[in-house]
N, C-alpha and C positions, 0 to 999 in steps of 0.2 A: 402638815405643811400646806401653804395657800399653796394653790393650783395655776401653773402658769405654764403656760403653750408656747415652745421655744422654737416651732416650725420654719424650717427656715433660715436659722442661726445655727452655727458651728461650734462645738466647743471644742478644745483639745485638750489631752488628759494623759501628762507623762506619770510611768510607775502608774498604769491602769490594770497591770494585770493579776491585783490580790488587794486587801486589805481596804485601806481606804481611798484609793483609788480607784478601784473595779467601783466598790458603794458609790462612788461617783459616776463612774461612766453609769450605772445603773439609771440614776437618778435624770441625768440627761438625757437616756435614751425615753426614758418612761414620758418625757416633758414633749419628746417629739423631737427633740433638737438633732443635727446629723453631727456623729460623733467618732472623734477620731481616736485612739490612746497609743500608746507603744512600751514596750519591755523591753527589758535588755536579751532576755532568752528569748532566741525565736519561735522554739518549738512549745514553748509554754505563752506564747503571747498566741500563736495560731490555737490551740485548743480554746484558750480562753472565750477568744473570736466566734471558733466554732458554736460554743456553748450561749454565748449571745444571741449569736443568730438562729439559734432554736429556739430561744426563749423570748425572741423579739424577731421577728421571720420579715415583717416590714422596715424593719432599722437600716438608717443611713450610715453604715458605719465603716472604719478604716481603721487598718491596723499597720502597723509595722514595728520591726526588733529595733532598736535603735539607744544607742551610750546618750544620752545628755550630754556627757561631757566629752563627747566627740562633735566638735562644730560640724565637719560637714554631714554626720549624720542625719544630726538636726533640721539641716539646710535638705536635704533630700527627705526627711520627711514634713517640711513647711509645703515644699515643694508640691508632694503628691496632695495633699490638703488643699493646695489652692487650685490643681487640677482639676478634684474632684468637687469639691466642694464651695469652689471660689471665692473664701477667704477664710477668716479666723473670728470671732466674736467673743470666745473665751478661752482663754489658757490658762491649766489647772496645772500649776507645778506642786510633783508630789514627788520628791525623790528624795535619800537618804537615809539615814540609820544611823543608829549611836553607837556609838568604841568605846567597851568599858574600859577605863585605864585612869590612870593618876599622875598626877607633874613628872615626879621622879620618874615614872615608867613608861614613859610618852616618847618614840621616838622621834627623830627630825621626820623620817619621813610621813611616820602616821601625822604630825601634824601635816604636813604639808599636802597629804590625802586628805584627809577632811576637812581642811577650810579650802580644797579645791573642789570636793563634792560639794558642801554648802553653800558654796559663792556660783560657781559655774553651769550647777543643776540651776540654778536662778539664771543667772545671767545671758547663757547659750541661746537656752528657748524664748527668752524675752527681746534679745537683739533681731534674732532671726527671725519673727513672728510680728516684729514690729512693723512694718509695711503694711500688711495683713491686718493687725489692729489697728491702725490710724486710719483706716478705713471703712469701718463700723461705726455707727452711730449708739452703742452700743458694749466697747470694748471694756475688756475688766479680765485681769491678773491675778488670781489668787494665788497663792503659797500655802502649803502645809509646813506650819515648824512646829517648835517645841514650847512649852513652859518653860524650861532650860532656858530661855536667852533670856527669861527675866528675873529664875531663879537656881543657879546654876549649882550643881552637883558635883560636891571633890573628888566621887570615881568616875566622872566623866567629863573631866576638866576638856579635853580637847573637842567635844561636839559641846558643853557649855559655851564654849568660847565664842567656838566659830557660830552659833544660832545665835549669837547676843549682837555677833557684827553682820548675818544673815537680816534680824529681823533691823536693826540701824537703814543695810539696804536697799531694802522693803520700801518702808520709811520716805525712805530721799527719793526712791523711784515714783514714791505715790504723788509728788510735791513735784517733780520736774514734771509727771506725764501728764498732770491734770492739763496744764495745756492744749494738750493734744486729743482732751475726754477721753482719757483711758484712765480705768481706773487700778487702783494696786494694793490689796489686802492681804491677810492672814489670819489661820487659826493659830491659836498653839494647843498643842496637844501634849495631855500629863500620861496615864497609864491606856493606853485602846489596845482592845484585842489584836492581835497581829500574827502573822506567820512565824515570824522568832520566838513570841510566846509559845504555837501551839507545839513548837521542835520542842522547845524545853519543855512541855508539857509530856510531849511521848515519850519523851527519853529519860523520864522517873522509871524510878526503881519499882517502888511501891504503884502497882498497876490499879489498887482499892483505891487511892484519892482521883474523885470525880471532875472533869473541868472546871465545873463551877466554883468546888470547894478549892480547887488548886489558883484559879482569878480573885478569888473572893481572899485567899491568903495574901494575895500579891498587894490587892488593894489597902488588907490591914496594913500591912507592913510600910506602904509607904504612906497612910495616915488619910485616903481618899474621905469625905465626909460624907459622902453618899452612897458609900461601905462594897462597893463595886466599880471594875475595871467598865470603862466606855467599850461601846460597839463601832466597827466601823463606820457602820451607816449613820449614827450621832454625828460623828465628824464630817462626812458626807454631808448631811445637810444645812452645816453650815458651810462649809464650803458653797455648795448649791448656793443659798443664801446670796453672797456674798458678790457669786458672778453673774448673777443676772440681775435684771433691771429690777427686782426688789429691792434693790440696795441700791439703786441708782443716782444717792445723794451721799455712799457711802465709799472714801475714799482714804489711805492712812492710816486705816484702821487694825485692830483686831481683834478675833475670838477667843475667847479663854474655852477652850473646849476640855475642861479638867474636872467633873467632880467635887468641884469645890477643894482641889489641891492647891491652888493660885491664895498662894500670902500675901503678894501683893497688893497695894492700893495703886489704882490709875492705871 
């Protein structure tokens, strides 16, 4: 990755404390940049922290537990962000997860849970954060979603659903804020390593199949062409990518971060 000195600028980085999240705040702290994240567990967001600061002992960094989709959460922690660090220049929204389920077996509620997780993890952090970025010369939104919204899965009709009107959006946000020079992106992401995999990964039976071999199945199975599950940090670095001024003509857009799982054209 080109090398670029974020000193000075703030990113924030909701769902920082695992997977492609954390590979993000990673990535930011290494650039220099003062960086803030949050989790919903408090007591797993403070270790995380702790473990940063060991391994980055000069890092500007800030943490707190905090719902996404609790506004004033959010608003208390925009808050301590612009105390500490007097504004905002990038905000990584990384939050949600998929509900294996199908039409017939889809409750009112679960839907009405997850197109509030995928609209409101969007929406919370980007109203309340708005101030903040419209005061950077520099401002830029990234999103993590799915493949899903452009190629949608019948046991996972209700996070299909809701990533398709997620990344729509995205979209319309990139188009109204350019006014304003903030910019408004996304990956999508098909099979990445993750904390939900490695549960299912412990809780086989058969304790002889190796990680690799147990990823490397996963990958057959859903047809990856590059015959292996992504790493967090892949994802990570587009993301990176995306929120800082390397992309600084890039808005609207997104990444297919899949392996070569994406059938689509355009």
């Amino acid at each position: 990755m080109m090398n670029i000195d974020l000193s000075g600028r703030t990113a924030v980085v909701t769902g920082g404390t695992a997977g492609i999240g954390l590979a993000t705040v990673r990535l930011f702290l290494e650039a220099g940049a003062n960086v803030a994240f949050c989790g919903r567990d408090e007591a797993k967001t403070k270790n995380v922290a702790d473990s940063l600061m060991s391994e980055y002992p000069d890092a500007a960094l800030l943490t707190r537990s905090c719902n996404v989709l609790d506004k004033a959460q959010v608003e208390e922690l925009a808050g301590a962000v612009k105390e500490t660090f007097g504004g905002t220049d990038m905000l990584v929204l990384n939050a949600g997860q998929a509900r294996l389920s199908k039409f017939a077996d889809t409750s009112d509620d679960d839907w009405r849970e997850e197109l509030e997780l995928k609209y409101f993890s969007i929406l919370n952090p980007a109203h309340v954060f708005m101030p903040q970025l419209e005061k950077s010369d520099a401002a830029s939104i990234v999103c993590t979603s799915s493949l899903l919204s452009r190629q949608p899965e019948p046991h996972l009709v209700a996070t299909s659903s809701a990533r398709a009107g997620q990344l729509a959006l995205v979209h319309g946000m990139a188009h109204e804020l350019a006014e304003k020079r903030v910019r408004v992106n996304s990956i999508l992401i098909g099979q990445v390593a993750s904390t939900q995999w490695r549960r299912r990964f412990e809780a086989l039976e058969d304790k002889s199949i190796t990680w690799d071999e147990y990823t490397k199945g996963i990958a057959e199975r859903a047809g990856v062409p590059l015959g292996r599950i992504g790493k967090p940090e892949e994802a990570a670095q587009a993301i990176f990518f995306l929120a800082t001024p390397m992309s600084s003509f890039t808005t609207g857009s997104t990444v297919d971060v899949s392996g070569g799982l994406s059938r689509h054209v355009g």
